[in-house]
N, CA, C and O atoms as a MOPAC input file, in Angstrom:
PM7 MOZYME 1SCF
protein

 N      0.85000 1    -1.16300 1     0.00000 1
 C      0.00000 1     0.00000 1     0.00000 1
 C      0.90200 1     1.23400 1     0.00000 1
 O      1.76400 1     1.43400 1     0.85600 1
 N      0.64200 1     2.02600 1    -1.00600 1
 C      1.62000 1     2.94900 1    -0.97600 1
 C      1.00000 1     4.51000 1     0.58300 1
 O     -0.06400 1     4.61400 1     1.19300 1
 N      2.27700 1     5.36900 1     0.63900 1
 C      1.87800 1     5.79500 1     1.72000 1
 C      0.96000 1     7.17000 1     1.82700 1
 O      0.69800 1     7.84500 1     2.82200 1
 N      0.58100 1     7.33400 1     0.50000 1
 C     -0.63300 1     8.23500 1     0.18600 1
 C     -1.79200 1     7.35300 1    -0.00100 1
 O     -2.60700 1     7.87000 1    -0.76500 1
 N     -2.10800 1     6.31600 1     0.39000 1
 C     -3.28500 1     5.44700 1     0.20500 1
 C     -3.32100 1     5.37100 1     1.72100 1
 O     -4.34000 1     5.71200 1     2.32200 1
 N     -2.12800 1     4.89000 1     2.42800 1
 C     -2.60900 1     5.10600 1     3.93400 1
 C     -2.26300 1     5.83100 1     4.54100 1
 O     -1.80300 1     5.44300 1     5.61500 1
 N     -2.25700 1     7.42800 1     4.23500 1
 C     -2.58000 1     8.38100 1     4.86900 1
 C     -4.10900 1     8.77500 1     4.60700 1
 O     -4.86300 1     9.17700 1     5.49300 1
 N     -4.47600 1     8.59500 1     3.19900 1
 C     -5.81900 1     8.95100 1     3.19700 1
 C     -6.79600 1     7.93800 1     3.77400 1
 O     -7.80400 1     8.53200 1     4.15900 1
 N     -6.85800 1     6.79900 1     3.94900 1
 C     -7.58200 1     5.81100 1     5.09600 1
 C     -7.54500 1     6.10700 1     6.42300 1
 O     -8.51900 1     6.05900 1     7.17400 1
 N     -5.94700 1     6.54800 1     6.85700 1
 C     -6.22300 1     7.27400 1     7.73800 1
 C     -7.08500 1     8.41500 1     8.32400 1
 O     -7.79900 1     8.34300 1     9.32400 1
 N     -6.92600 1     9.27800 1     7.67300 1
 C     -7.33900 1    10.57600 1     7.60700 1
 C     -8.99500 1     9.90700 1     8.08600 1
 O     -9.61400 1    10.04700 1     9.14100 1
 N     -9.42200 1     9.01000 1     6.58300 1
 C    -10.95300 1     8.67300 1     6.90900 1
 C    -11.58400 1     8.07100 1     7.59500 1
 O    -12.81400 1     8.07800 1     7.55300 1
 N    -10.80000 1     7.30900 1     8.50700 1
 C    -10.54800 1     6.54200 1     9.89200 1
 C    -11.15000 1     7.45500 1    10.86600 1
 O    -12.24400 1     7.46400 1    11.43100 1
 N    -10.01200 1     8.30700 1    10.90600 1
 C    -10.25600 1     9.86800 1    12.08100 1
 C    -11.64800 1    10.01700 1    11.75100 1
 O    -12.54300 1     9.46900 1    12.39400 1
 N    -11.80400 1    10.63300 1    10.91800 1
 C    -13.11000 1    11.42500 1    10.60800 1
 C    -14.33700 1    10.66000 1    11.01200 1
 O    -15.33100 1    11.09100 1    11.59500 1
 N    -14.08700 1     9.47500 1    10.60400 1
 C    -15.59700 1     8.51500 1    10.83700 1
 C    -15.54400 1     8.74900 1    12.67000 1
 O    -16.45200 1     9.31900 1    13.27400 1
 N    -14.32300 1     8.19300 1    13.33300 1
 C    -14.20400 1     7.91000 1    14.45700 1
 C    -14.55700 1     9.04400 1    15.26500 1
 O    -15.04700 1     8.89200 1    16.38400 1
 N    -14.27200 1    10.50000 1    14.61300 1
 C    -13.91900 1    11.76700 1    15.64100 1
 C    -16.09200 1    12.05900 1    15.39300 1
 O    -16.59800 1    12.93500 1    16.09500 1
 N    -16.93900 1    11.32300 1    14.49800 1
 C    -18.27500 1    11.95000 1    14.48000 1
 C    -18.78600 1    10.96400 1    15.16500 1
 O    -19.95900 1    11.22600 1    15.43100 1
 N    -18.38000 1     9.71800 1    15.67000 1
 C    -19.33200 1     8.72400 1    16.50500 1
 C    -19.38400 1     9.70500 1    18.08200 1
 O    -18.48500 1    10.32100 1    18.65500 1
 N    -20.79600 1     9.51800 1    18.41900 1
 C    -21.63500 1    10.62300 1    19.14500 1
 C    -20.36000 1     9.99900 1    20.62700 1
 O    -20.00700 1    10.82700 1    21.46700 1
 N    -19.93200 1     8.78100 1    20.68900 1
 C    -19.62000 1     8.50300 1    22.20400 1
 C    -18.23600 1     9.32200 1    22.52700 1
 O    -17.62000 1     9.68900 1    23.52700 1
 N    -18.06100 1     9.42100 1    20.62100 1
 C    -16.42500 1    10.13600 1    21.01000 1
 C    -16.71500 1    11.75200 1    21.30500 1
 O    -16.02000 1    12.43000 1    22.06200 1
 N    -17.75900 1    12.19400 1    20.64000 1
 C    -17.95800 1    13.77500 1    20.70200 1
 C    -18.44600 1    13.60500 1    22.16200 1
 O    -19.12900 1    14.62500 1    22.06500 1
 N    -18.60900 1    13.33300 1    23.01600 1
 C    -19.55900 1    13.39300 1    24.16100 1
 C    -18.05600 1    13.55400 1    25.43900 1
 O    -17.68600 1    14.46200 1    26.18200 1
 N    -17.45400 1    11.87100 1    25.09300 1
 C    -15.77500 1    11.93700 1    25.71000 1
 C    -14.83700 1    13.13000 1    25.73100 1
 O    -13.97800 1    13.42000 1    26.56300 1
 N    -15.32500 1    13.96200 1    24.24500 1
 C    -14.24700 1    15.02600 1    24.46500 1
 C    -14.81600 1    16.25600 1    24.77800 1
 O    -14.05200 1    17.22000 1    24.81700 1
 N    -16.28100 1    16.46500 1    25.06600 1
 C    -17.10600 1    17.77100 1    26.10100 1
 C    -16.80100 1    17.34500 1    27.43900 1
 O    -16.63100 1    18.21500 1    28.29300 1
 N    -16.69600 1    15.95800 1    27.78600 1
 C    -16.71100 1    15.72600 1    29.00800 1
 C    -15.32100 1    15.80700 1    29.51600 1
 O    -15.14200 1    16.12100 1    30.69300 1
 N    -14.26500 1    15.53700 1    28.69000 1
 C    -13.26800 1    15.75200 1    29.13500 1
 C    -12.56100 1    16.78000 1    30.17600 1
 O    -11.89900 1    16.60200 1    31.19800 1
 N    -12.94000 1    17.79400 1    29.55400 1
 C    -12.13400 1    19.30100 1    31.21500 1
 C    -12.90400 1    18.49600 1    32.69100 1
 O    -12.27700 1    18.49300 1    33.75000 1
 N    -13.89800 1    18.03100 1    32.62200 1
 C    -14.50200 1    17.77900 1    34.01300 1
 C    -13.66600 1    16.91300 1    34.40700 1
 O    -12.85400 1    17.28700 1    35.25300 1
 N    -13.62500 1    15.95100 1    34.07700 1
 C    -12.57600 1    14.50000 1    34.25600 1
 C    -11.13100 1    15.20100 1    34.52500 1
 O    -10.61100 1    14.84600 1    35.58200 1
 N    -10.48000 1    16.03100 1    33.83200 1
 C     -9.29500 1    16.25100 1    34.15200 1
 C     -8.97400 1    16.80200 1    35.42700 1
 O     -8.80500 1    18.01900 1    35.51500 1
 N     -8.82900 1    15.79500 1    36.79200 1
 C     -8.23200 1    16.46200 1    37.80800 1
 C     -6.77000 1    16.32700 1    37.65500 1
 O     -5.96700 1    15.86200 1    36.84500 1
 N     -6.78400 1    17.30900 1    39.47300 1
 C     -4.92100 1    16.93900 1    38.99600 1
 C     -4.11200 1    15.81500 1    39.04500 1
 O     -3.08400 1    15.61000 1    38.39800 1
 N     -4.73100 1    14.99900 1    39.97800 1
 C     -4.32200 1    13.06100 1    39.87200 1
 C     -4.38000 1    12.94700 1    39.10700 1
 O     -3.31700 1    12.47200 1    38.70600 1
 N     -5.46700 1    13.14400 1    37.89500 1
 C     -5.48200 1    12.25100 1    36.20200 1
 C     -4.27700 1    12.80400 1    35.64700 1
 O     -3.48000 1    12.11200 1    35.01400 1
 N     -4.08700 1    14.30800 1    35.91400 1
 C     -3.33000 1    15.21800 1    35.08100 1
 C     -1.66000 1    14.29800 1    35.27800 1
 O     -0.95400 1    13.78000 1    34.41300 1
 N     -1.45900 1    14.40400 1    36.88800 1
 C     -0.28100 1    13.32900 1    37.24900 1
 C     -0.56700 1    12.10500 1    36.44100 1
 O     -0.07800 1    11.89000 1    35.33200 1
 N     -1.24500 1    11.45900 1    36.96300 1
 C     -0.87900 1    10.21500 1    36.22000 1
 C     -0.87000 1     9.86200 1    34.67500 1
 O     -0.37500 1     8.84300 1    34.19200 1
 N     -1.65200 1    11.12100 1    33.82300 1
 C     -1.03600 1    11.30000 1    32.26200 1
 C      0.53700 1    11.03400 1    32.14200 1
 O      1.22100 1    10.05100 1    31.85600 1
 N      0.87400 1    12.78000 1    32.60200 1
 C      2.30100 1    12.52700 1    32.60500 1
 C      2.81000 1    11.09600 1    33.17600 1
 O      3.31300 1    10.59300 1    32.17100 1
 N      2.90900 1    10.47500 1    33.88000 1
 C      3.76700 1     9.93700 1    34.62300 1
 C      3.67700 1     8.93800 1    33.43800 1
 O      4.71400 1     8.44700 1    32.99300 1
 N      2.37600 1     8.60200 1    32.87800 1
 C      2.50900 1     7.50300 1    31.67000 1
 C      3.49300 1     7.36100 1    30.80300 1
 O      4.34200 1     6.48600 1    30.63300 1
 N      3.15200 1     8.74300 1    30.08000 1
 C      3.86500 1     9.53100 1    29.62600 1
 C      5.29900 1     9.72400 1    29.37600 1
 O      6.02900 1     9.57600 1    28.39600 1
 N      5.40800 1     9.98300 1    30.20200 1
 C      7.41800 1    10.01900 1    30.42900 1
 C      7.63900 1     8.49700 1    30.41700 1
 O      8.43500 1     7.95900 1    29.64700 1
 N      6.76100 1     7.72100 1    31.46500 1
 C      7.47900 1     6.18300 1    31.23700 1
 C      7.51000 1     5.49900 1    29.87700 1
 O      8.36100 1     4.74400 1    29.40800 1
 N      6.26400 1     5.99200 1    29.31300 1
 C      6.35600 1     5.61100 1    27.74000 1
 C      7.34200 1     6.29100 1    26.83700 1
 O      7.71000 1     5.60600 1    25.88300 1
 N      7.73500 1     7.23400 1    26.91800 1
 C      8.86900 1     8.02900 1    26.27800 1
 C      9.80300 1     7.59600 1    26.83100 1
 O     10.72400 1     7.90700 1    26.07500 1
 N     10.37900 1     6.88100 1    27.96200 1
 C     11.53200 1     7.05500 1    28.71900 1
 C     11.81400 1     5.29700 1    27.96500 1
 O     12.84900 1     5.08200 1    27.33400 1
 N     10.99300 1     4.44700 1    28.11600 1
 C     11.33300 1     2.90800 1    27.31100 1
 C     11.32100 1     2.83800 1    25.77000 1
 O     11.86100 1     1.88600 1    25.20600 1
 N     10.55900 1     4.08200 1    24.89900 1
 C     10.97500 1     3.75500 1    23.69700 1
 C     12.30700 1     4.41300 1    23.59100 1
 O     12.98300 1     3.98300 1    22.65700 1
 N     12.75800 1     5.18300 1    24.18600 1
 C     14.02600 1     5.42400 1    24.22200 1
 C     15.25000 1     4.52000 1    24.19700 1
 O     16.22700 1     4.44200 1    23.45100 1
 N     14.80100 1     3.79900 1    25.39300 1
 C     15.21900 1     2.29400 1    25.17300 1
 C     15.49900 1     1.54400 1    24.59300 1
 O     16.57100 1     0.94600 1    24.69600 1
 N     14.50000 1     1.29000 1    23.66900 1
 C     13.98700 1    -0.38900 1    22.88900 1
 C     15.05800 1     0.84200 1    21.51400 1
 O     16.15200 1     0.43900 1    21.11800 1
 N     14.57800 1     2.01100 1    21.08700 1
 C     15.43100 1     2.80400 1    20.08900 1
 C     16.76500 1     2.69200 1    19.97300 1
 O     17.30900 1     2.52600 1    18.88100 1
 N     17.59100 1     2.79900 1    21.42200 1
 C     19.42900 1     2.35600 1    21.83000 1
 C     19.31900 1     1.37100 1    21.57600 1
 O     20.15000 1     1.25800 1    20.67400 1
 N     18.68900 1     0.06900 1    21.74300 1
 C     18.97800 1    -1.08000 1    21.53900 1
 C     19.00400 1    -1.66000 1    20.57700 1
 O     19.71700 1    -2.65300 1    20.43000 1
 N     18.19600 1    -1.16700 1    19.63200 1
 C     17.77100 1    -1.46300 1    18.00900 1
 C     19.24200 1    -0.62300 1    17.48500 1
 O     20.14700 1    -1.26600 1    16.95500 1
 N     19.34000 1     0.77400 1    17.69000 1
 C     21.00700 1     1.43600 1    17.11700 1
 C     22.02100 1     0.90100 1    17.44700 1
 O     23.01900 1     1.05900 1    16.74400 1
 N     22.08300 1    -0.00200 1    18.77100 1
 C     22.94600 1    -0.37000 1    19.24100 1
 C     23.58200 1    -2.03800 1    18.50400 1
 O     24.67200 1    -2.60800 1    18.45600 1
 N     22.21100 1    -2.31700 1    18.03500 1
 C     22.51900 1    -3.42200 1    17.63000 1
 C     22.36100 1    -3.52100 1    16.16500 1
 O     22.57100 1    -4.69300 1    15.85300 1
 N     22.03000 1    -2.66900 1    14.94000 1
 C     22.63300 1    -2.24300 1    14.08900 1
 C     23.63100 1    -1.64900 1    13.85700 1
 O     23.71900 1    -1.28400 1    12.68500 1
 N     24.99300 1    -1.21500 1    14.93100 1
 C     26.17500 1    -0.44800 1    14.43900 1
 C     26.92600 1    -2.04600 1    14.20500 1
 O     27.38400 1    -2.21900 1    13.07500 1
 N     27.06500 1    -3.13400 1    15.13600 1
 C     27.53600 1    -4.04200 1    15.20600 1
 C     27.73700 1    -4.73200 1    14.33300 1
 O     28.31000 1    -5.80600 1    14.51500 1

């Protein structure tokens, strides 16, 4: 599949997904939901997820210089 065929599936993916009523509803409701515990524990995801692909990334470079 070339990568202008799946960007535009993409794209039409989003679109279908961003008009289903449960998702428009999730993202009005959202500011209420955001306390500052959620807000912490975003980040904290967050960084841990950034902090291991960092990881698995050295290890993959590391083991292609070899």
């Amino acid at each position: 599949m070339s990568i202008i065929r799946g960007a535009i599936t993409a794209a039409a993916l989003a679109r279908t997904v961003i008009a289903h009523p449960m998702v428009r509803a999730g993202i009005a409701a959202a500011p209420l939901l955001l306390t500052p515990k959620v807000k912490a524990a975003a980040k904290d995801a967050t960084l841990n997820t950034a902090y291991k692909a960092g990881q698995l990334a050295r290890k993959i470079v590391d083991s292609t210089k070899r």
